[in-house]
C-alpha positions as CSV (number, residue, x, y, z in Angstrom):
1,X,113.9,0.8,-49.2
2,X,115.6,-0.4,-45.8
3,X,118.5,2.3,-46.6
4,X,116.0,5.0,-47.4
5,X,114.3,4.3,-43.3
6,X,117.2,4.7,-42.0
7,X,118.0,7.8,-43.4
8,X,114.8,9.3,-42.5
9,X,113.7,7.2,-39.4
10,X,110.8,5.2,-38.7
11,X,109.1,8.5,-36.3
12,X,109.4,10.2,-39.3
13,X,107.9,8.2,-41.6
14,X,105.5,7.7,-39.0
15,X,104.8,11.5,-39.4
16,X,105.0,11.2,-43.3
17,X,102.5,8.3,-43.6
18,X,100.2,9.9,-41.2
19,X,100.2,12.6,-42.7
20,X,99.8,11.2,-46.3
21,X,96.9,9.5,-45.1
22,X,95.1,12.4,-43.6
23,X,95.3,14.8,-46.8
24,X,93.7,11.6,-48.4
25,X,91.1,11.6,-45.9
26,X,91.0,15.1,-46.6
27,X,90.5,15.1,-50.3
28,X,88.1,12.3,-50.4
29,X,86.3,12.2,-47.2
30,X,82.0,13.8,-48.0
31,X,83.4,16.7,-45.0
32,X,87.0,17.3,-44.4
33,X,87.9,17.4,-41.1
34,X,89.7,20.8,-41.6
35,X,87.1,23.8,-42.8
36,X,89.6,25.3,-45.1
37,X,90.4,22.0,-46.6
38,X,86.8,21.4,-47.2
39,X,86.8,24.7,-49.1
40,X,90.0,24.7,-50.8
41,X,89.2,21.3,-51.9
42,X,85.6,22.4,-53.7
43,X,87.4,25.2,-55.9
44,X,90.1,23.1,-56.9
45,X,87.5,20.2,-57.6
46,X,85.7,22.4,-59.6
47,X,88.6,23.8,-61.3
48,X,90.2,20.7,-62.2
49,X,87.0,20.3,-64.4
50,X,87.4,23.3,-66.5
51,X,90.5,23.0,-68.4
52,X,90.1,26.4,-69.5
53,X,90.4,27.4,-65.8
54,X,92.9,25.6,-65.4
55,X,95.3,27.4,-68.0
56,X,94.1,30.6,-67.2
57,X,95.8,30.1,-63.6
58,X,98.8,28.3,-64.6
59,X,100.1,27.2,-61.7
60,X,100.0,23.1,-63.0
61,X,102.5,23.9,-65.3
62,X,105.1,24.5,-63.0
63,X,104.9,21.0,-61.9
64,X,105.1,19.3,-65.4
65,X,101.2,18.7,-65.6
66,X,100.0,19.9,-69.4
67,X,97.6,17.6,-70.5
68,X,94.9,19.9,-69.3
69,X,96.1,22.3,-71.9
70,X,94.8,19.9,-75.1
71,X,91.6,20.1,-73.7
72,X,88.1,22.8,-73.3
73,X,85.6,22.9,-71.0
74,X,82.4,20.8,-71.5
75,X,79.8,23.6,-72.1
76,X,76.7,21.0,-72.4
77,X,73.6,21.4,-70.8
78,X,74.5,18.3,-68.9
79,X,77.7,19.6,-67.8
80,X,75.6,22.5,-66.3
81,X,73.5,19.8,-64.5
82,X,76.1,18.5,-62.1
83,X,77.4,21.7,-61.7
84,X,74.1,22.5,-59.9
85,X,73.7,19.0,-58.1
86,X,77.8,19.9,-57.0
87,X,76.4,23.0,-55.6
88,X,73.7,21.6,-53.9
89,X,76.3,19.2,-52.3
90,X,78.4,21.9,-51.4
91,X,75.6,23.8,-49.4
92,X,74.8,20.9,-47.8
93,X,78.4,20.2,-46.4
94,X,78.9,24.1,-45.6
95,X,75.4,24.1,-43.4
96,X,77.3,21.3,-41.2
97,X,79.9,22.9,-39.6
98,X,78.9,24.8,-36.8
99,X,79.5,28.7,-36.4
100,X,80.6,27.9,-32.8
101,X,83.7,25.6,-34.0
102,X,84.8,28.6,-36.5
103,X,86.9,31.1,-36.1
104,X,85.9,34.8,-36.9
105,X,88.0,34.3,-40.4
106,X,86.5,31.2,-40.9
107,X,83.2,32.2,-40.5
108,X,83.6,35.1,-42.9
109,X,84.7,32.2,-45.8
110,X,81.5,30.7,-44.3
111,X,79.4,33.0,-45.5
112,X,81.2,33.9,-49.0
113,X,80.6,30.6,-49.5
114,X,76.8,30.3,-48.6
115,X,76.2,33.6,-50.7
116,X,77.1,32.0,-53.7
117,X,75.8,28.9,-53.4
118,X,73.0,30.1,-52.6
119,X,72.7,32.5,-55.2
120,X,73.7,29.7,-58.0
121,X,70.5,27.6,-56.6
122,X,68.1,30.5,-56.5
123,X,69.2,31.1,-60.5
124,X,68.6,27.8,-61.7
125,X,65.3,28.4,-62.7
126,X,66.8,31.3,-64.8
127,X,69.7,29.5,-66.1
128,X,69.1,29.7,-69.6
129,X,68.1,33.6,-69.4
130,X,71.2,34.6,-71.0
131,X,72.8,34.8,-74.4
132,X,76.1,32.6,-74.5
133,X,76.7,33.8,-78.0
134,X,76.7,37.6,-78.4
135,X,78.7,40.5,-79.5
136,X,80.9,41.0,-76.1
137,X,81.6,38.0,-74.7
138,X,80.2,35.5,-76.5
139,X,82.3,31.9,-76.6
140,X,82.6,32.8,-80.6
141,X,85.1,35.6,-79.5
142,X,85.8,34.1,-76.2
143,X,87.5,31.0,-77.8
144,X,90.1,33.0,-80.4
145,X,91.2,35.3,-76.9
146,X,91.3,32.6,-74.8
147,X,94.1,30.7,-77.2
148,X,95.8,33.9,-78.1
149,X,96.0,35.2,-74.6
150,X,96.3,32.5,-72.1
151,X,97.1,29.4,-74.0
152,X,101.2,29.7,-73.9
153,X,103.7,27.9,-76.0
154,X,106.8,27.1,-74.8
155,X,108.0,23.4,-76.2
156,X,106.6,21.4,-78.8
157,X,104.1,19.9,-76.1
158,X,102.4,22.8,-75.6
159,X,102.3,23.1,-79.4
160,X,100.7,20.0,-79.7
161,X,98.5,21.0,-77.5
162,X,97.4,24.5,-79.2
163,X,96.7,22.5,-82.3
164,X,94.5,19.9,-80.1
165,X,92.5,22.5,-79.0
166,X,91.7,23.7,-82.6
167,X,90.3,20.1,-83.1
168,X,88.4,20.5,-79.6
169,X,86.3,23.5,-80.8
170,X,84.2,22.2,-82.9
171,X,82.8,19.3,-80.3
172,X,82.7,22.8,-77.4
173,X,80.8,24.8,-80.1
174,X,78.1,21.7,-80.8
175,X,77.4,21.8,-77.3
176,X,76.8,25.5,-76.9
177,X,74.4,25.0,-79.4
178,X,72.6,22.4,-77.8
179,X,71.9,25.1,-75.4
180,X,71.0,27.6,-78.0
181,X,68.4,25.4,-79.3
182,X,67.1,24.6,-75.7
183,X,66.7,28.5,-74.7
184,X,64.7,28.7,-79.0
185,X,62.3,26.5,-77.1
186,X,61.7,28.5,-73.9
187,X,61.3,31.7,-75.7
188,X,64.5,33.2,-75.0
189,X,66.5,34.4,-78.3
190,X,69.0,36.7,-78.5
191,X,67.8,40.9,-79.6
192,X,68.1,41.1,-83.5
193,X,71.0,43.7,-83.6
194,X,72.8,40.9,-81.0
195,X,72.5,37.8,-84.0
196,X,73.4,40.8,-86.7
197,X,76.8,41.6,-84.9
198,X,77.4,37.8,-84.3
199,X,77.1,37.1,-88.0
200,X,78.8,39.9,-89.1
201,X,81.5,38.7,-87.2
202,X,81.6,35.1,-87.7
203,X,81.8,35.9,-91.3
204,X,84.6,38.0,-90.9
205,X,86.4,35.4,-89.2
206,X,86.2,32.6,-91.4
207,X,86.3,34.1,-94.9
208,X,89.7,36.2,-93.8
209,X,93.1,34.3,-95.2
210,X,93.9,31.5,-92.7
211,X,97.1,33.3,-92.6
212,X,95.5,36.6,-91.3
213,X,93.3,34.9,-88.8
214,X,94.4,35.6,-85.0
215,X,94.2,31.5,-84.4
216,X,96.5,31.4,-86.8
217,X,99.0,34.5,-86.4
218,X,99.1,34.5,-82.5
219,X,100.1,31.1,-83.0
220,X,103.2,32.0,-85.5
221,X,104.4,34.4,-82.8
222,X,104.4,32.2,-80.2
223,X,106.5,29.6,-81.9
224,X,108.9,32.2,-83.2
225,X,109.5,33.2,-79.4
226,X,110.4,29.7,-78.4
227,X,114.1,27.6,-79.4
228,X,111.7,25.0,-81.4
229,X,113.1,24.4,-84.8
230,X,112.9,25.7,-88.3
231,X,111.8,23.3,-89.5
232,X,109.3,21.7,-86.9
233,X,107.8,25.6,-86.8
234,X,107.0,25.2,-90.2
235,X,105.5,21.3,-89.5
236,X,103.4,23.0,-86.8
237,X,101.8,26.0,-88.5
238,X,101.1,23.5,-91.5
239,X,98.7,21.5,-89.2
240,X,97.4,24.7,-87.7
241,X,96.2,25.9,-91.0
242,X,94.9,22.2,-91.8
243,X,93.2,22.4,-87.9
244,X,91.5,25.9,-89.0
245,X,90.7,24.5,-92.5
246,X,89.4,21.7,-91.3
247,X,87.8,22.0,-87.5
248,X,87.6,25.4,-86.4
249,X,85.8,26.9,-89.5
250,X,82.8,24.4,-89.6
251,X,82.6,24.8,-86.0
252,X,81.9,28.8,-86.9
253,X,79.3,27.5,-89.5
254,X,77.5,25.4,-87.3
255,X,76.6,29.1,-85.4
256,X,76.4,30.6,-88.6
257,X,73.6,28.8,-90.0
258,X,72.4,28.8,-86.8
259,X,71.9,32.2,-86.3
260,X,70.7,33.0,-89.6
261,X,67.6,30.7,-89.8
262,X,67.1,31.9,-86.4
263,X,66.7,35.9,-87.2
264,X,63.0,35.6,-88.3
265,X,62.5,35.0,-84.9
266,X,64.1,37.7,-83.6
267,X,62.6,40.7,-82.1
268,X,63.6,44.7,-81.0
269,X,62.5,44.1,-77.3
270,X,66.0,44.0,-76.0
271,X,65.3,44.2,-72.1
272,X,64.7,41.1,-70.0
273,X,61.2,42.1,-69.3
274,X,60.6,40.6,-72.6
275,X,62.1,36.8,-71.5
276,X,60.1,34.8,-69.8
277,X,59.7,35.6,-66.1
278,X,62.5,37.8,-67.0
279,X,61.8,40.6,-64.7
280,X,62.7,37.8,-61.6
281,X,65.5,36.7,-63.3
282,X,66.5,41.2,-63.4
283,X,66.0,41.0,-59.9
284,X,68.5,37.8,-59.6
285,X,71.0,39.5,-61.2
286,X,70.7,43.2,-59.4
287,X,70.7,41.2,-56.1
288,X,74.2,39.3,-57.3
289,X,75.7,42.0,-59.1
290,X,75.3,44.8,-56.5
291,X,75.0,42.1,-53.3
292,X,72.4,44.6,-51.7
293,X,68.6,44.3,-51.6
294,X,68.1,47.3,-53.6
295,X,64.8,47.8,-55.9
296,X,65.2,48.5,-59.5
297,X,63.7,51.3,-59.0
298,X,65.7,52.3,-56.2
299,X,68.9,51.9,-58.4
300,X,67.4,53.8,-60.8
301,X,66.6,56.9,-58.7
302,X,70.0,56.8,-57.4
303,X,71.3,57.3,-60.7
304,X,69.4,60.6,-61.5
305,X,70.6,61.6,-58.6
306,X,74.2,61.2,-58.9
307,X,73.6,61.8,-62.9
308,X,72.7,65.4,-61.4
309,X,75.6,65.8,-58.8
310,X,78.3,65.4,-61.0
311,X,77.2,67.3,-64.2
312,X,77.2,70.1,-61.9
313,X,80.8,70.1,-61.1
314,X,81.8,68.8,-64.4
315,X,80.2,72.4,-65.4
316,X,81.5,74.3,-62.6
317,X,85.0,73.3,-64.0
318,X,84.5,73.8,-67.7
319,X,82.9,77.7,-67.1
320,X,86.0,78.1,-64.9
321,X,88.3,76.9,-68.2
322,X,86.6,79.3,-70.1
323,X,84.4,76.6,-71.9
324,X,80.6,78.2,-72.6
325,X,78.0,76.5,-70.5
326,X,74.9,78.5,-71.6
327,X,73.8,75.7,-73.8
328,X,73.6,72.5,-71.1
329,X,75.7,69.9,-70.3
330,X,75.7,67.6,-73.7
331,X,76.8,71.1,-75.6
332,X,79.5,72.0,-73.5
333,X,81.3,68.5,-73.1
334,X,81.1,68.6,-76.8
335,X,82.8,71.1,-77.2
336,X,85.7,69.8,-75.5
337,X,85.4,66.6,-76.9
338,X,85.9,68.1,-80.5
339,X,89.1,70.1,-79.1
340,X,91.8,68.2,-81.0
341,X,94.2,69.3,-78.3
342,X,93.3,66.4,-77.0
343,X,94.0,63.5,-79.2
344,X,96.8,61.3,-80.7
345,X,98.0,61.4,-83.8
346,X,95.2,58.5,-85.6
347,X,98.4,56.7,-86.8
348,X,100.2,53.2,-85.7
349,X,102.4,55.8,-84.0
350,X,100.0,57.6,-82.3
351,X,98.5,54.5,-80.8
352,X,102.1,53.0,-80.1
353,X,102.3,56.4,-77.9
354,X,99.4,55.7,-76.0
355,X,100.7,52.8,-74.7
356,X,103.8,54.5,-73.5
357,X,102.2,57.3,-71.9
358,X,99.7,54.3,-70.0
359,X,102.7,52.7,-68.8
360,X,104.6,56.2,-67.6
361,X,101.1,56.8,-66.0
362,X,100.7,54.0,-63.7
363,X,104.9,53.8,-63.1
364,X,104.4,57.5,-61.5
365,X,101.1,56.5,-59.4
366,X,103.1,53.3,-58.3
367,X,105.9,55.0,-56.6
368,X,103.9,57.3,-55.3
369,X,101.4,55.3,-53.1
370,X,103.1,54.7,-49.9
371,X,101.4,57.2,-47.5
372,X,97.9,55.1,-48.8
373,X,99.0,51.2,-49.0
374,X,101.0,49.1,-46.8
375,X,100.0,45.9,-49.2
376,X,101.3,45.4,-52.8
377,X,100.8,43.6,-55.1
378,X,104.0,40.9,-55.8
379,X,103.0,40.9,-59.6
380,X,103.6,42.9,-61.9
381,X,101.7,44.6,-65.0
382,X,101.6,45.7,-68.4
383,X,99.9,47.3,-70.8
384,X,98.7,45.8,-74.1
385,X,96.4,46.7,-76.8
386,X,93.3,44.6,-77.2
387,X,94.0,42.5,-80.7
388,X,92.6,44.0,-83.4
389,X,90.2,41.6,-84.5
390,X,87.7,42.1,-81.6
391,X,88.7,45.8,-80.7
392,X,85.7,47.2,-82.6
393,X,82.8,45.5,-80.4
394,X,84.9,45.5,-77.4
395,X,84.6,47.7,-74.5
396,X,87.0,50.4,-73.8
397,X,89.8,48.9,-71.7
398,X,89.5,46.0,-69.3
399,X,92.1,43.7,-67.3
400,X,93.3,40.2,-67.2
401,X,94.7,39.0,-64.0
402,X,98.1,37.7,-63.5
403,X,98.9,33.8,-63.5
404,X,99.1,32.4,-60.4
405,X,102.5,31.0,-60.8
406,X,104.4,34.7,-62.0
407,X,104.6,33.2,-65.7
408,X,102.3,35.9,-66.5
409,X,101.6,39.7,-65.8
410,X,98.4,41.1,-64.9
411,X,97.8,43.2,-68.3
412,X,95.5,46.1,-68.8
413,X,94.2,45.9,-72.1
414,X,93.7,49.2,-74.0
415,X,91.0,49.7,-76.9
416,X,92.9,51.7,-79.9
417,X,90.3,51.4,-82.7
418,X,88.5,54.5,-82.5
419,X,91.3,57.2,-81.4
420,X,89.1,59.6,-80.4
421,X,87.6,57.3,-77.5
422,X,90.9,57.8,-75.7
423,X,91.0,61.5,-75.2
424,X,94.8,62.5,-73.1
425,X,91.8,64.2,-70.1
426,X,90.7,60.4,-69.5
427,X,93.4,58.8,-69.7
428,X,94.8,58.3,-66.1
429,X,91.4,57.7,-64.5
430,X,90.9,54.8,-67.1
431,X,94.7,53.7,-66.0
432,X,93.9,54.2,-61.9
433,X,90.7,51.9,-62.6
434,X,92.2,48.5,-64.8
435,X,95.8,49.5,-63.2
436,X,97.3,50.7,-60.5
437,X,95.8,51.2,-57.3
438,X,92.4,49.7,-59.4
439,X,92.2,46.3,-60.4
440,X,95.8,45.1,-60.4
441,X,96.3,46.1,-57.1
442,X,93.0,44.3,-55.8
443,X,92.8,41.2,-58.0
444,X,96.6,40.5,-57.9
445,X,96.6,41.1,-54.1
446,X,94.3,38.9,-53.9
447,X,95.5,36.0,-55.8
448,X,98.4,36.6,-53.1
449,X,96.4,35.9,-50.0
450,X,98.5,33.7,-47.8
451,X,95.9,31.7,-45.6
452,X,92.7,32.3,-46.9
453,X,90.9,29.9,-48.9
454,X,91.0,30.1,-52.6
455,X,87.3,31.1,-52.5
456,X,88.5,34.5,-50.6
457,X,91.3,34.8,-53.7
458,X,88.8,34.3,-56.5
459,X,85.4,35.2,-55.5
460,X,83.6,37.3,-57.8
461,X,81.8,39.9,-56.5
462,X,81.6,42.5,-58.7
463,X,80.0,45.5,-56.5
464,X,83.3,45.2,-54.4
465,X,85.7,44.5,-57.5
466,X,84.6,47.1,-59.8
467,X,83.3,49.4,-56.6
468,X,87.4,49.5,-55.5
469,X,88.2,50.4,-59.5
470,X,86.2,52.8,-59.5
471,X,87.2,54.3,-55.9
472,X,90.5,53.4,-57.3
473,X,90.0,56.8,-59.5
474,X,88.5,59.3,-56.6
475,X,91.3,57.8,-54.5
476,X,94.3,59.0,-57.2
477,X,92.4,62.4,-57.2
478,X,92.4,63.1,-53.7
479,X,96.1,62.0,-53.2
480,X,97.1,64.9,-56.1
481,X,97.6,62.5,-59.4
482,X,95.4,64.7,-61.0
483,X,96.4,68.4,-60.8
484,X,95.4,69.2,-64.4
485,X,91.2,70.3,-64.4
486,X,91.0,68.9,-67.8
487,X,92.5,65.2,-65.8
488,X,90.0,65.6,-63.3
489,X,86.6,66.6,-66.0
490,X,88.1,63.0,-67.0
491,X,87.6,61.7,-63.8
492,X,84.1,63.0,-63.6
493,X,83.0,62.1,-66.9
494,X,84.3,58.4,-65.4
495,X,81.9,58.5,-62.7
496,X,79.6,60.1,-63.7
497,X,79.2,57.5,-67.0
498,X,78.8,55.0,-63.8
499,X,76.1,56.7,-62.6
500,X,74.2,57.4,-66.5
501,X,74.9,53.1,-66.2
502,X,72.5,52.5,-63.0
503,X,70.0,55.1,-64.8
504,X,69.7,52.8,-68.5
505,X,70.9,49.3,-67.3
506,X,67.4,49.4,-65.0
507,X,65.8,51.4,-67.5
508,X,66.4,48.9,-70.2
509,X,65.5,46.1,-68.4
510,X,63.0,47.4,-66.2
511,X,61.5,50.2,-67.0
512,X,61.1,48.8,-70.7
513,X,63.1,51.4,-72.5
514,X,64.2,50.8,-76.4
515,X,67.5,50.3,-77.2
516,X,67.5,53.7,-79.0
517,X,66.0,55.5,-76.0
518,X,69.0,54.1,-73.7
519,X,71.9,55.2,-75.9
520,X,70.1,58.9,-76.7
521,X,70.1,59.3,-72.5
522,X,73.9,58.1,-72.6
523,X,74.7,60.6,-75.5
524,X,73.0,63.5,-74.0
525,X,74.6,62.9,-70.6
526,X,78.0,61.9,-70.8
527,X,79.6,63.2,-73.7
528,X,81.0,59.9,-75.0
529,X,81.3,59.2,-78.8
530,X,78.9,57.5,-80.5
531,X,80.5,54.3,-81.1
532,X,81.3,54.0,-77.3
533,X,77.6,54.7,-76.4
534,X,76.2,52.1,-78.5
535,X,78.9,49.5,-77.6
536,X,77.9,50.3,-74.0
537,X,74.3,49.8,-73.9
538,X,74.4,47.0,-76.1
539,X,76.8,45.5,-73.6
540,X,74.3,46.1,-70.8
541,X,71.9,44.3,-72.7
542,X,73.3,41.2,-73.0
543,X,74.8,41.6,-69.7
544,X,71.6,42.8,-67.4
545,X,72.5,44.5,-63.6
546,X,76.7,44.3,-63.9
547,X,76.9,47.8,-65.0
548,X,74.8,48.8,-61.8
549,X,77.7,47.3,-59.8
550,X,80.5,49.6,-59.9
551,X,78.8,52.8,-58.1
552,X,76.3,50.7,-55.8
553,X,80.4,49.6,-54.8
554,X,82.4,52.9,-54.7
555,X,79.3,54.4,-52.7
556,X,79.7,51.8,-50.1
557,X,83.3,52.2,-49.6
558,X,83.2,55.6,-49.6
559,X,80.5,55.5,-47.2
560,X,82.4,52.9,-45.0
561,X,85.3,54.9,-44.9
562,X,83.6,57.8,-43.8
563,X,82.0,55.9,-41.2
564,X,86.1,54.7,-40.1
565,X,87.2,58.8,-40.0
566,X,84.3,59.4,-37.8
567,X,84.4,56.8,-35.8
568,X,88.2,57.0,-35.2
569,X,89.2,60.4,-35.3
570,X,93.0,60.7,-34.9
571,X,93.0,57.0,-34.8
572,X,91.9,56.8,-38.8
573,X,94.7,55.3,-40.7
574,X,94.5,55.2,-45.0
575,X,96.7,52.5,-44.8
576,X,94.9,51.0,-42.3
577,X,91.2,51.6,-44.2
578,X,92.7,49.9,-47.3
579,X,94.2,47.0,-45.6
580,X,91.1,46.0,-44.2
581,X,89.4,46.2,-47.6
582,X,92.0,44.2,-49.7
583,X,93.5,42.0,-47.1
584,X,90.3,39.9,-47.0
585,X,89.7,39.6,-51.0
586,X,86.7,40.2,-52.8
587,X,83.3,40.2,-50.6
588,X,80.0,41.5,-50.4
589,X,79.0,44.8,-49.4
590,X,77.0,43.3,-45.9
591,X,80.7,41.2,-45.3
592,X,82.7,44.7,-45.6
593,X,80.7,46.6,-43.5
594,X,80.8,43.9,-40.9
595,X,84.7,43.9,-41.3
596,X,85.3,47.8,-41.0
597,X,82.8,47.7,-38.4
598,X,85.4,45.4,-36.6
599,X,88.7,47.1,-37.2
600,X,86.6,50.4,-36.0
601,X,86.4,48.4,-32.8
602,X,89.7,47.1,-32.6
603,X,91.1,50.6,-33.2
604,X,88.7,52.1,-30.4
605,X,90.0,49.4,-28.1
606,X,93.3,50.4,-28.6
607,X,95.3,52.2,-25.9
């Protein structure tokens, strides 16, 4: 000990200890002297108590901590109480430092923070008005993609691990349904098509060969990729079969027999109008989802309105291909729909070609973005195919952020069930939007934030997340990505399938529609095949207001930088624009004005 102060001095283990003592005082203390401390240390609290989280971001890893990785998160109803008495804490703390000691940044996390704490204590009324198992996103398929996609295995640890987490689910699944049962009693069970698909597909999973089942497989590849044994492979998939056999599988039943003494009780009104108080609990989630003030009924008339504007051009282009248009919209995009120009071969190789050409598609856009971005993202992407055992209730393509710590890509995740849902026309608008310059570049920029608070890296707000995809796919258009006219029908048919979105989600849920009258208006106005359609509205239902996000979002930020050209003039910078909108992470709508409103005046006051 004496040798080691000598080396480094008593001043500066003055400074050390000092310093030791204050990130204490920081970490424990009920408000951190430093703001961004105070905030930084509520994610990570929170986030140390979802191991799930935690494995998703994978940034422990890198500093030998793994035990998180046996472990899921405690979905009880109890867990959900101090979740909402943490909140209330937080709120509490936030409210007590003063505007006037913050900077303008600071203030800005300020109010992030604020939004959604006080959005999570004006939903806890509604808490239970959702379904946690369903056909989308339930934790039935939410588990199996969770372990095959983020759980990694690297050493015989992190086997271990794997296989402790097949034990786990069977305790995380008895807790779900301790919520299940409580939402039975307050009148809120799932639609009857939502407990059909569940079934069907909790069947599926457990009467398939162990050896067949994704727990299983994923696992096998994963140990094949690693320097681990033979022999100890073969020790570890034994006990993953017994783990399947014996935990996981009677941890399906338990929702199984749950769900089917439950289907008497269901019914075929599928909108939230039906829950109790369930048109507030609409209203929650429009004002969340959109982070505007908008009526449903306002969102709805937007819809026809853009529903309108958009078919129009899609028409003007298809009479100018020499495409009949006598017959309406729905007969016309038909017709070019059935063209078989436009499709793969429906083989293993035609879907293995899709891939490629996705890949070659957002290599090109990537090179050719400099004139529009200064910021990048430092990660980099893939693209993947969904696994097969979900693809045929999932939606069409979505993305999975990078890991924190580089160990993993951000991926964008293609659907290849149904080869005539991914026509060649569509394909680099759906690649701008879950790619490159769509949610890769946002979410992984993001995540790359130096000195912004982890809330600014993470925040979930979808209007400005999916509002940037979708602008994502105008923006590739304007800057000539899409020369071909059938490439930009594609791009039309994109938005304007956001628009047909703001029209049924609010019409579902609102406007008391049937399920059947939703995916007829969907049919008849986008084009889309059938199995898409359905897969879409039923996804609204079970997910009320997120599908209104993604226009309410791309309407503001065109709007905003409309407002930045006019304002500025010569002084108007793309690069510039976009900085502003990524450099600051996800926000709400009111936020982003405010901070374009600023760079307008920073420009202006420029010499």
């Amino acid at each position: 000990m004496k040798t080691v102060l000598k080396r480094i001095g008593l001043g500066t283990l003055a400074i050390v200890l000092l310093l030791g003592a204050l990130a204490a005082h920081e970490w424990y203390a009920k408000k951190p002297f430093f703001f961004r401390a105070f905030l930084d240390r509520s994610v990570v609290k929170m986030a140390f108590e979802s191991p799930e989280t935690l494995t998703s971001l994978g940034f422990l890893e890198s500093v030998g901590i793994t035990g998180h990785n046996a472990l899921l998160d405690d979905d009880s109803p109890a867990a959900m109480d101090k979740t909402f008495t943490q909140v209330r804490a937080l709120r509490d703390t936030l409210l007590s430092y003063q505007d006037t000691d913050l900077d303008d940044n600071q203030r800005i996390s300020k109010d992030i923070a604020l939004y959604l704490a006080d959005f999570a204590l004006a939903s806890e009324p509604y808490r239970y008005h959702n379904y946690p198992v369903n056909q989308l996103f339930g934790v039935q398929n939410g588990y199996p993609s969770f372990m095959q996609a983020q759980h990694q295995v690297h050493s015989v640890e992190d086997a271990e691990n794997y296989l402790s987490r097949l034990i786990a689910v069977k305790t995380k699944f008895g807790q779900t349904l301790e919520g299940l049962k409580l939402r039975e009693a307050k009148g809120i069970i799932p639609p009857k098509f939502v407990i059909e698909r569940v079934l069907t597909e909790m069947n599926d999973f457990i009467n398939a060969p162990v050896e067949d089942n994704i727990l299983y497989s994923s696992f096998k590849t994963k140990l094949a990729d690693t320097q681990i044994s033979a022999d100890e492979q073969a020790r570890l998939l034994a006990q993953a079969k017994a783990n399947i056999e014996s935990d996981v599988k009677p941890a399906y039943r338990l929702f199984i027999d749950y769900f089917t003494a439950l289907q008497t009780k269901a019914g075929t009104n599928d909108g939230y109008w039906a829950l109790p108080n369930g048109d507030v609990a609409y209203e929650q989630l429009l004002k969340f989802f959109t982070t505007t003030n908008y009526s449903a009924d306002e969102i709805h008339a937007k819809g026809l309105a853009e529903v309108s504007r958009i078919q129009d051009e899609i028409m003007t282009i298809l009479a100018a291909q020499g495409y009949d248009t006598s017959q309406g919209f729905s007969v016309a995009i038909e017709a070019l729909a059935a063209d078989p120009k436009f499709y793969y071969e429906d083989s293993d190789a035609g879907r293995a070609q899709i891939l490629v050409d996705y890949q070659k598609i957002l290599d090109e856009v990537n090179a050719g973005l400099d004139n529009a971005f200064r910021i990048r993202p430092k990660a980099g992407m893939e693209v993947v195919r969904i696994p097969e055992f979900k693809e045929k209730t999932a939606p069409g393509a979505y993305y999975q952020q990078p890991a924190i710590d580089g160990s993993r890509p951000g991926r964008f995740y293609a659907n290849l069930f149904d080869i005539k849902a991914t026509p060649k026309y569509g394909m680099r608008t759906l690649a701008y939007h879950e790619g490159i310059p769509g949610h890769h570049f946002q979410i992984a920029v993001a995540m790359e934030l130096e000195g912004q608070p982890l809330i600014r890296k993470m925040a979930p707000f979808t209007a400005y997340i999916e509002g940037w995809a979708l602008y994502s796919e105008r923006l590739a258009w304007e800057l000539g990505f899409q020369q071909d006219p059938f490439d930009n029908i594609g791009r039309l048919q994109a938005e304007l399938f956001r628009a047909v979105r703001l029209v049924v989600d609010t019409g579902i849920h609102h406007s008391r529609w049937t399920r059947e009258q939703a995916i007829d208006y969907m049919k008849q106005n986008t084009g889309m095949s059938d199995r898409d359609v359905t897969a879409e509205i039923e996804r609204y239902i079970v997910m009320p207001g997120q599908a209104t996000a993604y226009k309410v979002g791309m309407m503001k930020i065109l709007e905003l930088r409309e407002k930045a050209k006019q304002a500025l003039g010569d002084k108007f910078d793309l690069r510039d624009f976009h900085d502003v909108v990524l450099k600051n992470g996800a926000v709400p709508l009111d936020i982003l004005e405010k901070l374009v409103d600023r760079y307008i005046a920073e420009k202006r006051s420029q010499a």
